[in-house]
DOMI-600504 format. One line per field, with one value per residue (C-alpha): x, y, z; residue number from 1. Coordinates in steps of 0.2 Angstrom, whole numbers, plus 5000, padded with zeros to 4 digits. Layout:
REM residues N
xx X|...
yy Y|...
zz Z|...
seq NUM|...
This chain:
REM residues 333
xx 5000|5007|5011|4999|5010|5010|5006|5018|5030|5031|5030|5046|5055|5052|5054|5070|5077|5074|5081|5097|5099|5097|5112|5122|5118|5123|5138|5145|5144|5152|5166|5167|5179|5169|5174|5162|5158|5157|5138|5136|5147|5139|5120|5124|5132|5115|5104|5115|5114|5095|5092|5103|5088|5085|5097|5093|5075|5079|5086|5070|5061|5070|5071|5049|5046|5056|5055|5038|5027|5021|5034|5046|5065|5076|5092|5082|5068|5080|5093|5086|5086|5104|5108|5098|5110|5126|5123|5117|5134|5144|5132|5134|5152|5159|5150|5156|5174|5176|5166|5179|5194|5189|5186|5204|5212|5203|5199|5193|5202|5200|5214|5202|5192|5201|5205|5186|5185|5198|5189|5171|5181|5191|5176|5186|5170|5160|5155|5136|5142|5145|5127|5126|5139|5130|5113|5121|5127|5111|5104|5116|5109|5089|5088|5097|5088|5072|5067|5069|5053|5044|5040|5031|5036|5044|5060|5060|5060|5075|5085|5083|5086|5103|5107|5104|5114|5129|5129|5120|5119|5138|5150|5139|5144|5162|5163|5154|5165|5182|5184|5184|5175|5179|5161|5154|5139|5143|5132|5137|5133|5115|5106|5100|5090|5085|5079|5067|5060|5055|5049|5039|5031|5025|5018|5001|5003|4995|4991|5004|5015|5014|5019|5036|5038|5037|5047|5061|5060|5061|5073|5083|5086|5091|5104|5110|5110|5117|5135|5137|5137|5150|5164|5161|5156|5140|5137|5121|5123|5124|5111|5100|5100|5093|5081|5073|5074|5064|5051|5048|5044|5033|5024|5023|5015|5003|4999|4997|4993|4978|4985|4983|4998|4994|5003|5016|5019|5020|5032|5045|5042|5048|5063|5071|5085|5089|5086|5100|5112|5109|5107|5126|5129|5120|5123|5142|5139|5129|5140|5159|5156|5140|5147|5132|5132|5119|5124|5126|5110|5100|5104|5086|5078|5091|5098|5079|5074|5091|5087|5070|5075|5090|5077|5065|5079|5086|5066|5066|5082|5077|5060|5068|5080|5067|5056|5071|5075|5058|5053|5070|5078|5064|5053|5047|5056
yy 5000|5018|5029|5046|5059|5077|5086|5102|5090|5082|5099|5105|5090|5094|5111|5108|5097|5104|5121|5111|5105|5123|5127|5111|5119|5137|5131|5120|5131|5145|5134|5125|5133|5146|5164|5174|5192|5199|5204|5184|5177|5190|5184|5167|5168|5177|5166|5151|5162|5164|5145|5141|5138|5120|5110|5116|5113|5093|5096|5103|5091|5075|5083|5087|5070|5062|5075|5084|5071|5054|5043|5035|5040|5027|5019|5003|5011|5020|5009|5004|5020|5022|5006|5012|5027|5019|5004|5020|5031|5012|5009|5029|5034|5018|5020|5039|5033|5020|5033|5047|5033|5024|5041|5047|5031|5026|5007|4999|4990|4977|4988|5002|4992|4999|5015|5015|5011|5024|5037|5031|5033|5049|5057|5060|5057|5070|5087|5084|5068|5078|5079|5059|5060|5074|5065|5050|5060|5067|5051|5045|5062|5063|5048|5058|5076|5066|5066|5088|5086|5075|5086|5104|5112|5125|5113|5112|5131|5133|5120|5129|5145|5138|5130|5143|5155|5144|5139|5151|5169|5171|5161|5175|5189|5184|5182|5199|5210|5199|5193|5177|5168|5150|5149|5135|5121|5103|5097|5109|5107|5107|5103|5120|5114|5097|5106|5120|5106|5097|5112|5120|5100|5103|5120|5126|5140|5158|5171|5182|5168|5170|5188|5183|5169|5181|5196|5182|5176|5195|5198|5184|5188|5206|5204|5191|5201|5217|5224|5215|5198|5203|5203|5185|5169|5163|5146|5135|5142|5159|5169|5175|5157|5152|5165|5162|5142|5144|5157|5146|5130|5140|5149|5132|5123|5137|5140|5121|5112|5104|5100|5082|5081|5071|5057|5065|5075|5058|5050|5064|5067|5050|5052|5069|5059|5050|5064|5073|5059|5056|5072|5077|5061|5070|5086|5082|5071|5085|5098|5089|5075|5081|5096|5106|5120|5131|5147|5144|5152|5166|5162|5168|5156|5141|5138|5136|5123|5113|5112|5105|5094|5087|5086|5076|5065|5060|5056|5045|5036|5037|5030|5014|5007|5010|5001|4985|4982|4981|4969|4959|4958|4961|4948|4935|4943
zz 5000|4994|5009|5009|4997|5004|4988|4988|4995|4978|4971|4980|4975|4955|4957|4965|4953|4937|4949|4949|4932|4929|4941|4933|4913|4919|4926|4914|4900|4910|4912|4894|4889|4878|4880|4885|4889|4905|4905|4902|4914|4929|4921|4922|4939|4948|4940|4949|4965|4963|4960|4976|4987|4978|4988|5005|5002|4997|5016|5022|5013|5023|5040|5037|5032|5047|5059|5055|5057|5065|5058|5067|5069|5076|5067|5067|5058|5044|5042|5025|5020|5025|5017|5001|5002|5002|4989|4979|4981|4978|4961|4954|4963|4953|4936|4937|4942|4929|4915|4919|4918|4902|4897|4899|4895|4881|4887|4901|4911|4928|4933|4935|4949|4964|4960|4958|4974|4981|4972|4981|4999|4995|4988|4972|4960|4952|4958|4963|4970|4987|4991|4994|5006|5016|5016|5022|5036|5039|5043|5056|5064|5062|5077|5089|5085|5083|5101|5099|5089|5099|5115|5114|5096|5107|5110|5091|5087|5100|5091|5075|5081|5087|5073|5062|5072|5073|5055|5045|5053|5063|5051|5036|5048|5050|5032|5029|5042|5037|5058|5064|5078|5089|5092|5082|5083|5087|5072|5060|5041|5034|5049|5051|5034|5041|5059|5049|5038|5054|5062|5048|5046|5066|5065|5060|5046|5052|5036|5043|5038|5020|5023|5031|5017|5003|5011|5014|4997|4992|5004|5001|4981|4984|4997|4983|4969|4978|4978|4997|4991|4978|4987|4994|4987|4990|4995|5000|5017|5014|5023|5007|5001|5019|5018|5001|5004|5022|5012|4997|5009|5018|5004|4995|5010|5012|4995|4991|5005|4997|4981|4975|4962|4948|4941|4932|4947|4956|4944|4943|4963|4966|4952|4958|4969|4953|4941|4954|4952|4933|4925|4923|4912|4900|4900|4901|4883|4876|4878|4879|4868|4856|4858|4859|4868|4875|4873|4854|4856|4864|4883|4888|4879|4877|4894|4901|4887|4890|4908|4903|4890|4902|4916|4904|4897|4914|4923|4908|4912|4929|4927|4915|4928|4939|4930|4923|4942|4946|4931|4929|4946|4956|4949|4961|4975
seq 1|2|3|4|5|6|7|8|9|10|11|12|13|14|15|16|17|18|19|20|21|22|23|24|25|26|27|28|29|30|31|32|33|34|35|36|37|38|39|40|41|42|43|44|45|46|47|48|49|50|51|52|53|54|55|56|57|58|59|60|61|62|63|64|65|66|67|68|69|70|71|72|73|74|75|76|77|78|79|80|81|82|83|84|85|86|87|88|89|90|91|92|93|94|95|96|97|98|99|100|101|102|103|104|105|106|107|108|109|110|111|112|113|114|115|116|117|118|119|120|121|122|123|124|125|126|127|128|129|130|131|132|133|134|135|136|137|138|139|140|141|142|143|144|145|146|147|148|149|150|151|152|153|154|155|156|157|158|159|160|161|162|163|164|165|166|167|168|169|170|171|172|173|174|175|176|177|178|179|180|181|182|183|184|185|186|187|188|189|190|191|192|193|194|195|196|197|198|199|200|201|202|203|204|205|206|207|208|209|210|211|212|213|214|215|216|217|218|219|220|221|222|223|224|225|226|227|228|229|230|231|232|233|234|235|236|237|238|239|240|241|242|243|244|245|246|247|248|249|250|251|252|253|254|255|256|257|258|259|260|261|262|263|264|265|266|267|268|269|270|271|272|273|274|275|276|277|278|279|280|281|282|283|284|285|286|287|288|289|290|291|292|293|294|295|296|297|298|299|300|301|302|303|304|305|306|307|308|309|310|311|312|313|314|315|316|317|318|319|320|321|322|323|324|325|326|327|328|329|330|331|332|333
């Protein structure tokens, strides 16, 4: 029996994913090797910036679903979820480790094996591959901040208050005013995300909330996009990407909360996490090895219709594994 779907759950999780092979095609063909002018380079750069929010919110998304609700958070209870994590990061991290070294050698060879292994421990794999390794991390934590959100919501608001003073607000300040601090937060990271998500999934929405989600979302993409946030780099923890990741939750949950998403919503929902950990394959053969580059064309209109087109061709692929394990070497299981 299929588990209940929150419907602007499944919303966020497309929403995000097609915002970060967005992030993925403005990136790579800013660093393709093409020379381009300084007006592109600075577009291409804010609209990166201003589709920032997607990651924290896959956070948000796994700390609402374990620690916004009824369901229970133990390390018995998750393990297969850990589990499922790790044989994924084993299955991708060693197909990109072999792809990149038959790529550079020009053959395979069994040879490859444990350096593909070495790479899969170091890390040493592809860029997006970083995330797998910090939601592995984040599930060895949601058992022990679980009990936070099982007394009065209070106790919940104080720990993401904490966190997000200690890993969002003072290391953005330091950074801002050039200091340093020693003051730090035990579990540091994205758990500020993971803490809001839950806390957001226990509280009951006020009007006066949508408010404060759009003037964060508002907020958020000025401070981005203004001359203060020039001198630093912004990063998934930057406070205007905290801000516009907390007010877009919240205005989605708000605005959607009785939307019933509808099978293709479902299907793609359930795909993101592949989508996420397929999608580079092909861009990286459209551009490097097709040789097809987006901003052969109007950018306005080409690097939108890329990220489409990659998104669609990687649910597809997504969907078809999905659908070969289930029918081949699932059968009869």
């Amino acid at each position: 029996m299929e588990k209940k779907r929150v419907g602007y759950i499944d919303l966020l999780r497309v929403a995000s994913a097609l915002a970060v092979v967005m992030i993925h095609v403005v990136t790579l063909s800013s660093v393709s090797g093409r020379t381009l002018p300084t007006g592109t380079k600075a577009a291409l750069e804010n609209v990166h910036n201003l589709l920032r929010w997607s990651v924290p919110i896959f956070c948000m998304i796994t700390g609402f679903l374990f620690l916004g609700g009824r369901r229970e958070c133990t390390y018995r209870s998750i393990s297969h979820n850990i589990w499922h994590l790790l044989l994924l990061l084993v299955l991708t991290g060693g197909f990109y480790s072999l792809l990149k070294q038959v790529y550079m050698a020009g053959c395979f060879s069994l040879t490859m094996l444990p350096r593909a292994v070495v790479d899969i421990l170091t890390g040493n794999l592809w860029d997006h591959m970083w995330y797998l390794y910090m939601i592995i991390g984040v599930y060895l934590m949601l058992p022990v901040a679980a009990p936070f959100f099982q007394r009065e919501v209070s106790e919940a608001g104080v720990l993401c208050g904490i966190s997000f003073l200690f890993t969002i607000l003072l290391p953005e300040m330091t950074r801002l005013l050039g200091v340093r601090t020693e003051f730090s937060f035990p579990i540091a990271g994205y758990s500020f995300y993971v803490f809001m998500g839950g806390f957001l999934g226990r509280i009951r929405y006020r009007k006066r909330h949508l408010g404060a989600a759009a003037a964060g979302i508002i907020t958020g993409a000025i401070l981005m996009l203004s001359p203060l946030y020039e001198k630093i780099a912004v990063n998934y923890r930057s406070l205007p990407v905290a801000m516009m990741a907390v007010g877009i939750f919240a205005a989605a949950g708000m605005c959607f909360e009785k939307y019933t998403p509808g099978r293709i919503v479902r299907m793609l929902a359930l795909c993101s996490g592949g989508i996420y950990l397929l999608h580079p394959l092909f861009l990286n053969l459209q551009i490097r090895v097709l040789g097809i580059h987006p901003l052969d064309y109007p950018g306005i209109l080409s690097v939108p219709m890329n990220s489409v087109i990659i998104f669609g061709i990687s649910a597809f692929g997504v969907y078809l594994i999905k659908f070969i394990i289930k029918n081949l070497f699932m059968k009869g299981a």
